[in-house]
N, C-alpha and C positions, 0 to 999 in steps of 0.2 A: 323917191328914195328907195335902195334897195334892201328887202326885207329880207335877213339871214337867214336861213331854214334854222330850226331847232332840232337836237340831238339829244334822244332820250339819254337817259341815264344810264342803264346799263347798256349804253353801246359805248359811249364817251367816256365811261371807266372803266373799259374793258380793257383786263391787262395787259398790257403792251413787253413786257420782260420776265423773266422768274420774279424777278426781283419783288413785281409789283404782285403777284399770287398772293392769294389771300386764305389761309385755311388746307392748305392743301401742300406742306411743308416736306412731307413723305415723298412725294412725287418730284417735285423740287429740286428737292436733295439729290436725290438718283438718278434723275437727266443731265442735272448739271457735272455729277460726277463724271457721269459718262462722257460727256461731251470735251469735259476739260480732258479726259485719258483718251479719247479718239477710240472709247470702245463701245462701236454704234451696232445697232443690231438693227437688223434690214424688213422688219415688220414690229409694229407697237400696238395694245392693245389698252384705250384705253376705256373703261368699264365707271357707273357710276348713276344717282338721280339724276332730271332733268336740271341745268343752269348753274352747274355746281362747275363747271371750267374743261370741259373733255372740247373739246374747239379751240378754245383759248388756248391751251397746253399746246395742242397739234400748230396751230399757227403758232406761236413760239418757238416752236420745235422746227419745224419749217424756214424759223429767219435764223436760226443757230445753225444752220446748216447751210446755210446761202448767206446770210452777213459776208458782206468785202470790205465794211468798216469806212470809215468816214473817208479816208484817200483812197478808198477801191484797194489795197492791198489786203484788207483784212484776210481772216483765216476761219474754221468750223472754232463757232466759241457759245460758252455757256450764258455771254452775256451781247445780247445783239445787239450794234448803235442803234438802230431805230432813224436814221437818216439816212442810209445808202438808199440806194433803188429794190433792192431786193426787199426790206426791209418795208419799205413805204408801202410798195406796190403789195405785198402782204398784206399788210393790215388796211387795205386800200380792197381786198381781195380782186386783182385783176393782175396777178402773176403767172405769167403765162404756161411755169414748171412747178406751181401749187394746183393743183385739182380738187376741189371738195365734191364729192358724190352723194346727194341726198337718198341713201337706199329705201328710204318710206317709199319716194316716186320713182324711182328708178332702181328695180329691183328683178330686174329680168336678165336672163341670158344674152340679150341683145344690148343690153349697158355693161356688164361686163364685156364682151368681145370687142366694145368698143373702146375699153379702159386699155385694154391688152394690145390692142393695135398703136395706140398712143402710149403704150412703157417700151414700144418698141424702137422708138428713138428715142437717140440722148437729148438733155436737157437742151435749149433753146438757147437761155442764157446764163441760166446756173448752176450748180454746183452737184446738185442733187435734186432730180423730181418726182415727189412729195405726191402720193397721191392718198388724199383722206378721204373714207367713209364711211357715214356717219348712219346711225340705226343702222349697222351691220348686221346683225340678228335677222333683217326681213328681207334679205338676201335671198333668193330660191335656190334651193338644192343646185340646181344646176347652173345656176350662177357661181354657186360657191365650187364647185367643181369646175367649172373653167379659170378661174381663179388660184386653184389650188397648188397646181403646178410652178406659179410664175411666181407665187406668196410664198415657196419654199424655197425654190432658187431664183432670186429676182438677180436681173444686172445690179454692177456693184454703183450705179448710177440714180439707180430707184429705192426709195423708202417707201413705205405702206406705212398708213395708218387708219386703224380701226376704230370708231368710236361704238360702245351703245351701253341702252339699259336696264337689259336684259340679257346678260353674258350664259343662263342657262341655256338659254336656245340656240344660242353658238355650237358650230359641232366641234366636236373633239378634236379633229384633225387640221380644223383653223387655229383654237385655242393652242395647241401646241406649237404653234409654230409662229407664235407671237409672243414676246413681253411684254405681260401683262401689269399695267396698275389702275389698283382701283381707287376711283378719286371717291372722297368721304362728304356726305354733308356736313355743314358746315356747324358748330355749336351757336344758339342763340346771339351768346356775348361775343363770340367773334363778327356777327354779321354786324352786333347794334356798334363794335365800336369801329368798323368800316363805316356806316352810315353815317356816323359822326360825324370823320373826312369827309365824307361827300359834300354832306352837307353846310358841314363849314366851308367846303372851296365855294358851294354854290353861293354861299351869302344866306341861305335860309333858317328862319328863326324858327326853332323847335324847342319839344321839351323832353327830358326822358321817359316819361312813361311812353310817347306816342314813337318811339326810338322800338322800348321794347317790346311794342303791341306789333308792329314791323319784324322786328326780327322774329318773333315768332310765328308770325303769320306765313313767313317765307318758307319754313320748313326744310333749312338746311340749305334752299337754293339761294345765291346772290343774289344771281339775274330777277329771279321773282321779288326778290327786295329791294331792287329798284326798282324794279316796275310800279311795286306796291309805292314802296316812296314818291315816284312820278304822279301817279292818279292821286296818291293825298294830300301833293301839293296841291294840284288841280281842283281838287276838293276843299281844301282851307286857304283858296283865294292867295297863295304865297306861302303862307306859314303852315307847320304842321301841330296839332297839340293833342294833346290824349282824347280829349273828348269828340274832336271831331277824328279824329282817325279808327276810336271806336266804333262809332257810330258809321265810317264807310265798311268800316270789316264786318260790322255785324258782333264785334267781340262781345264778351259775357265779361261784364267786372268782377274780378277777383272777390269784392265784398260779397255779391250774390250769390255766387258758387260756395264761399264761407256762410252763408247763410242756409243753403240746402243741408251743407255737411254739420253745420251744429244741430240744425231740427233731426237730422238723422241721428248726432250721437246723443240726444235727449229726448229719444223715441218721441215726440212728441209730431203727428199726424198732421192734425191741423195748420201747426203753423209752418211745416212742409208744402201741403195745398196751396197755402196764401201764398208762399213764394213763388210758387209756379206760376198761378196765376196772375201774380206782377209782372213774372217775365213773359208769360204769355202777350200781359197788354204793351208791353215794350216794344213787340217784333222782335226779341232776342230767338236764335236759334237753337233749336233743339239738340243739335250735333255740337255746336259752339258750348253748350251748357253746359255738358258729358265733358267734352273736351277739359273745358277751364275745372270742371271738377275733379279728371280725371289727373291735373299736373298739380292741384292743391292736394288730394291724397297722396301725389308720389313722393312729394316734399315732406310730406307730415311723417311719413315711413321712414323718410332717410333721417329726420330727427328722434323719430322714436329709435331707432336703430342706434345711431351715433349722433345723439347729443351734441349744436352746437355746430356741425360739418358743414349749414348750410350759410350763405353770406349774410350778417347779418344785417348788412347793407343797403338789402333792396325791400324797398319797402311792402312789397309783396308779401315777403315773409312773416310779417306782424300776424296775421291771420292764422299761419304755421303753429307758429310758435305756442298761440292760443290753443288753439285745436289742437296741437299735438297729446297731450295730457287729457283732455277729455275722451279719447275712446283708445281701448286696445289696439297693442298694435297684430293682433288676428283680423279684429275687426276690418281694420284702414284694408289689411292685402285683399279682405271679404270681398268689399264695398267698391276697390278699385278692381278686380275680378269682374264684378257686374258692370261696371261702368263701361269698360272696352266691351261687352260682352252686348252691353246694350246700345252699343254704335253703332255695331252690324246690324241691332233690329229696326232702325228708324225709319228707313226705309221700306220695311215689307209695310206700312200702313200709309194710307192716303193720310191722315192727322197725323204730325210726327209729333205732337203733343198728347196725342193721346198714349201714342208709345213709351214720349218720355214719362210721364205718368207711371206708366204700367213699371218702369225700372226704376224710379225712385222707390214704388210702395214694394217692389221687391228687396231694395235694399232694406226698405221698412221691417220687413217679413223677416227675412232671413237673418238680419242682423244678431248674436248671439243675445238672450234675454240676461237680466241684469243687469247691476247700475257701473258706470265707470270706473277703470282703473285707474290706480295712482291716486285714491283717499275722494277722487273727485265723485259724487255724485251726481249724477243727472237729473234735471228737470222733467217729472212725466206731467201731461195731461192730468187735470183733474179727474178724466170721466175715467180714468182707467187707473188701476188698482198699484199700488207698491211693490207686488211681488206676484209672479205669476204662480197659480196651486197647480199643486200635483194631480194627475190624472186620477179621476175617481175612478174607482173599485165600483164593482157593481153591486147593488144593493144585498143586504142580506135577505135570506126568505124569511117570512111571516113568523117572529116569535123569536128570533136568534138575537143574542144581546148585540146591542148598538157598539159597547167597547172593544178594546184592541181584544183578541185573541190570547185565549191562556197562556201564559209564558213568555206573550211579547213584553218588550220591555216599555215603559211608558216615556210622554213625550218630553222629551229636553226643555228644561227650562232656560227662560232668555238668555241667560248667561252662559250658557250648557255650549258644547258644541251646538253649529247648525246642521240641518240634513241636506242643504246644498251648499256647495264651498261657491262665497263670493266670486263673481270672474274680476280676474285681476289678483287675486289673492294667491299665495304663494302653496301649491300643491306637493311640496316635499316631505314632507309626512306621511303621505296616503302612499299605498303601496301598491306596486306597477300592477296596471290591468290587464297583464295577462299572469298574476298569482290565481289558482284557484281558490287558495286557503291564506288566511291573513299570517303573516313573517310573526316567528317568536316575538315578545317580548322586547328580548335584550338583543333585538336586531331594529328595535323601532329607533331613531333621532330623540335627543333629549328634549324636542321642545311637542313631539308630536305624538308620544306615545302616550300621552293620559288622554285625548281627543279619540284616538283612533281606538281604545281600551271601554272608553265610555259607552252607556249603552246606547245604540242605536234607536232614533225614533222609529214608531211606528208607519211603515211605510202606504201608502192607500194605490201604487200602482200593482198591475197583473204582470205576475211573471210569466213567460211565455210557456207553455207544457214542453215537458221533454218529450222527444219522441219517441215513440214505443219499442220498445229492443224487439230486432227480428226473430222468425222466429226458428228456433233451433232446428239442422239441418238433419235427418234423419237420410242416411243412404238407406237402399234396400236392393234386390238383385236386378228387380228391373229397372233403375237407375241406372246402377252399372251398363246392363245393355244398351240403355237408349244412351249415354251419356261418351259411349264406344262406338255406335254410328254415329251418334252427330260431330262426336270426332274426326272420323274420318272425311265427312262431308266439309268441316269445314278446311283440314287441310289439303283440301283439292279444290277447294273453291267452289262449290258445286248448289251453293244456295248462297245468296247475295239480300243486302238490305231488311224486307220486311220478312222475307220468306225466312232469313239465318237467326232475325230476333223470334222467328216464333219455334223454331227449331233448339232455341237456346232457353228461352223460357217455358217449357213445356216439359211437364215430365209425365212419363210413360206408364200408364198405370196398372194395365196388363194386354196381352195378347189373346184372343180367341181365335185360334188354329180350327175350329171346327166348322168355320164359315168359308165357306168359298169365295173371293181369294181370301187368307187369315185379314182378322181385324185391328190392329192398332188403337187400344183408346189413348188419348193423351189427355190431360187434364191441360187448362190452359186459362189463369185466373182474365188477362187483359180482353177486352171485349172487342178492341180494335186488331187483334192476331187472330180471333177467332172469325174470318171470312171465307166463305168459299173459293175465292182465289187462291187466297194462300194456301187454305188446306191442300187444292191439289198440286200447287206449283211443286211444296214437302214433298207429296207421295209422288209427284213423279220425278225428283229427286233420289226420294227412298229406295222406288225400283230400281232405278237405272244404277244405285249401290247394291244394292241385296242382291239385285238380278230374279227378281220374283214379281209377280203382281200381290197389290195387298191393299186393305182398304184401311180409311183413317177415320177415325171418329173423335172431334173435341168434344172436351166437356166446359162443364163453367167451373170444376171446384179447383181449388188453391194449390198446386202440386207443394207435397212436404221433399221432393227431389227431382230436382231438375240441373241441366248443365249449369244454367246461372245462377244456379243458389251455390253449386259444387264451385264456381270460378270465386262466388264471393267470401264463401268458407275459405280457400284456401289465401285468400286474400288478408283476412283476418290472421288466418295464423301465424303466416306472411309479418304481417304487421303487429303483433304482439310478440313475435319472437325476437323482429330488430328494436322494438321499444324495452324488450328484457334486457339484451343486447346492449343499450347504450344504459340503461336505468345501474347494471354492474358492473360496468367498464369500472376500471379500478382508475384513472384519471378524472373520471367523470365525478365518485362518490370521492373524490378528495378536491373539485373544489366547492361540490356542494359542504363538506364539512367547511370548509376555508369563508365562503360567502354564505351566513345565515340566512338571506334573502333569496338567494339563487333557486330557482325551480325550472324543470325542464320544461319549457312553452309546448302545450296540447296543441297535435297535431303536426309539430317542427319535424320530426324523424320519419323519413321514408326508406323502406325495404329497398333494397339494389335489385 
């Protein structure tokens, strides 16, 4: 008996007309336009992921231009019979005025010349010949240069078509002179409800989840969702079902990845670990885990965001819907941050478990401290306390009283405002952080001005020291002088890098004329300008200005005048003069009268 060969799947629903295109509507649209008005352009580009239809298209495109239509009269049409000979022998690929060119293997000047030799006669037997190639990108330069010429003015007998997927590495001068579309991946729910078809022509008994573990797994590509579909039929003996098609993909259940993400928004450590651990004895995958966590936080986001938008059809979502209310939505964008963040590191370690590890207890770490928004409170660990304390203060010395300090005001009682605002709780009260001095009064909200009025508890963190105001610039005459050569030096260019910073930080302290040659002290606080290079690089600088010999002597003490103290004075002045400037602008002080709130942001106003 003779046995039929078999025909995977994605070759055997491989689309045969526009008609039959799947996800790729855009494209579609616009060749069939074309096609119908006879306005063809004589190179195409098309651009795109692996298996997403740049083949498929060009072969269609290919029978729209050769169809003769069931009596051989046919004409160029947007809709091929798919029985003439042109047609067949197409999707047959052995048409003898189609050419596909694999450019991955054949990417040399000597495949091109041999393309160009062959568009130099007209078609054989039809209409138009179609020459496609596909990974264009890995073309060599001088391929693409002989090429270039025939690809801007082909006979009106030749089309080109381009396929790849990687259109940056295209040169400029091919892209231009091709119409370009870019095909898209495909949306999950478009691929699972093709699979559906499929599936139902074949007779095969499936279920939906093992539909939608499939189309995501495809990632936009068709072709790979067949293919995946082929091996898991292969794999479930005929039938497809969630749990065996799981288990070929290696997928991570949706509950489990809801189980990472609750012990995360109920800090609770431990029972983080244990889940790990399960999935470690599973053989679940460390990238798979990220992954399935990483499209449960994206859901949780678009529900915290707009309430509701997501379907709430699929049972997936039940998990959402839970979690979405148990943690901020700073948190989720935190936590999904880490999680792509931590897909790239799985890799740099021999144990991708122990990686994953490392990006869970970071999400542990970083996560914002405090208990849930939206009234909900978190579950913590016993071993670990209700509220995290404030950074202690450093002890007082020997004999100084234990209580707050004279004048501070004592601690709020339960009822009292708190000294941290809840996260999740609503911050409209408190007054923007960049006010130096707290808003009048009768500029606070009616519901927040006796909180923000109340006295403040006693705080136990260190504020940071201000820093010590410079110290005032005194000129003296020989400031002036040095501060007029090095003037001069610098606009001539005439000391560069370490030589011009010690020329600029150095001030002159006096001259002794009665040493032969005169002496130069300079005073020079930085230890790193005071070297013997530099000093002489300066002085033979100095000569070659003064036109004298002269010697230099550094010191160590602090110059009270120097050119960089003189650039920074005038710098200041500079800058108190445009902050006077805008502080009486007559627009300015009317709407600070108009906005009780409004205060000019430290730092905002820069000199022109």
């Amino acid at each position: 008996m003779k046995r039929m060969s078999y025909v995977v799947l994605a070759r055997k629903y491989r689309p045969r007309s526009f008609e039959q295109m799947v996800g790729q509507e855009h494209v579609v649209r616009a060749l069939s336009s074309a096609l119908q008005q006879q306005r063809l352009h004589h190179a195409y580009l098309f651009t795109g992921t692996r298996g997403i239809g740049k083949t498929t298209v060009s072969r269609i495109l290919a029978k729209s231009l050769n169809c003769t239509g069931p009596d051989g009269r046919g004409g160029i049409t947007a809709s091929p019979c798919g029985v003439c000979s042109a047609c067949v022998e197409i999707d047959e690929d052995r048409y003898m005025d189609y050419v596909e060119l694999d450019a991955a293997s054949n990417r040399g000047i000597d495949e091109a010349r041999d393309l160009l030799e062959r568009a130099a006669y007209k078609p054989g037997i039809g209409r138009f010949k179609v020459f496609m190639i596909d990974e264009a990108h890995q073309l060599t330069r001088d391929a693409f240069s002989a090429l270039l010429k025939t690809l801007e003015e082909p006979p009106e007998y030749l089309k080109f078509v381009l396929a790849t997927t990687d259109p940056e590495k295209m040169l400029p001068t091919v892209l231009s002179r091709c119409l370009q579309f870019n095909l898209r991946p495909m949306p999950p729910e478009v691929v699972q409800q093709h699979l559906q078809r499929v599936l139902q022509a074949e007779a095969v008994t499936h279920d939906d989840g093992s539909l939608r573990l499939l189309a995501r797994a495809a990632r936009g590509s068709m072709r790979d969702a067949l293919s995946l579909t082929d091996q898991a039929i292969a794999y479930g003996a005929g039938r497809l079902d969630e749990a065996g098609v799981r288990a070929m993909l290696g997928a991570v259940d949706q509950g489990d990845a809801a189980g990472l993400v609750e012990a995360l928004a109920q800090r609770d450590g431990p029972a983080l670990l244990a889940r790990l651990d399960a999935l470690r004895a599973l053989g679940v995958s460390a990238d798979g885990t990220l992954e399935a966590m990483a499209r449960l936080l994206q859901q949780m986001a678009v529900q915290q965001a707009v309430p509701g938008a997501l379907d709430a059809s699929d049972p997936d979502h039940a998990d959402v819907l839970r979690l979405a209310p148990a943690m901020p939505a700073d948190e989720t964008q935190l936590l999904y941050s880490i999680v792509l963040q931590g897909r790239g590191e799985l890799q740099l370690m021999s144990d991708e478990y122990g990686a994953l590890t490392m990006v869970l207890l970071r999400m542990l770490a970083f996560a914002p401290a405090g208990g849930a928004s939206q009234g909900a409170a978190p579950a913590r660990p016993e071993s670990l306390p209700a509220s995290t304390p404030p950074r202690r203060a450093p002890s007082p010395p020997s004999g100084a009283p234990s209580g707050p300090p004279a004048g501070a005001a004592p601690p709020a009682a339960s009822s009292g405002p708190s000294s941290a605002t809840p996260r999740g709780a609503s911050r409209v009260s408190e007054p923007p952080p960049w006010l130096d001095d707290a808003p009048p009064p009768e500029a606070l909200p009616s519901g927040g001005s006796a909180a923000l009025r109340a006295p403040a508890p006693p705080t136990l963190a260190v504020a940071p020291a201000s820093p010590p105001p410079p110290t005032a610039l005194v000129t003296s005459p020989m400031g002036d002088r040095w501060a007029e050569v090095v003037g001069r030096l610098l606009g001539k260019g005439a000391v560069t890098a370490l030589v011009r910073e010690l020329a600029q930080q150095a001030g002159l302290e006096r001259i002794d004329s009665d040493t032969q040659p005169p002496t130069w002290h300079l005073q020079v606080e930085r230890d790193s300008l005071r070297t013997d290079t530099l000093r002489d690089k300066l002085r033979q600088a100095l000569q070659a200005e003064l036109g004298e010999p002269l010697q230099l002597v550094l010191s160590t003490e602090v110059p009270q005048d120097s050119p960089a103290r003189r650039d920074a004075a005038e710098r200041e002045r500079r800058q108190r003069h445009a902050e006077d400037a805008i502080r009486n602008d007559p627009l300015v002080l009317d709407l600070m009268s108009q906005f009780k709130t409004a205060r000019i942001v430290p730092g905002s106003i820069k000199p022109l």
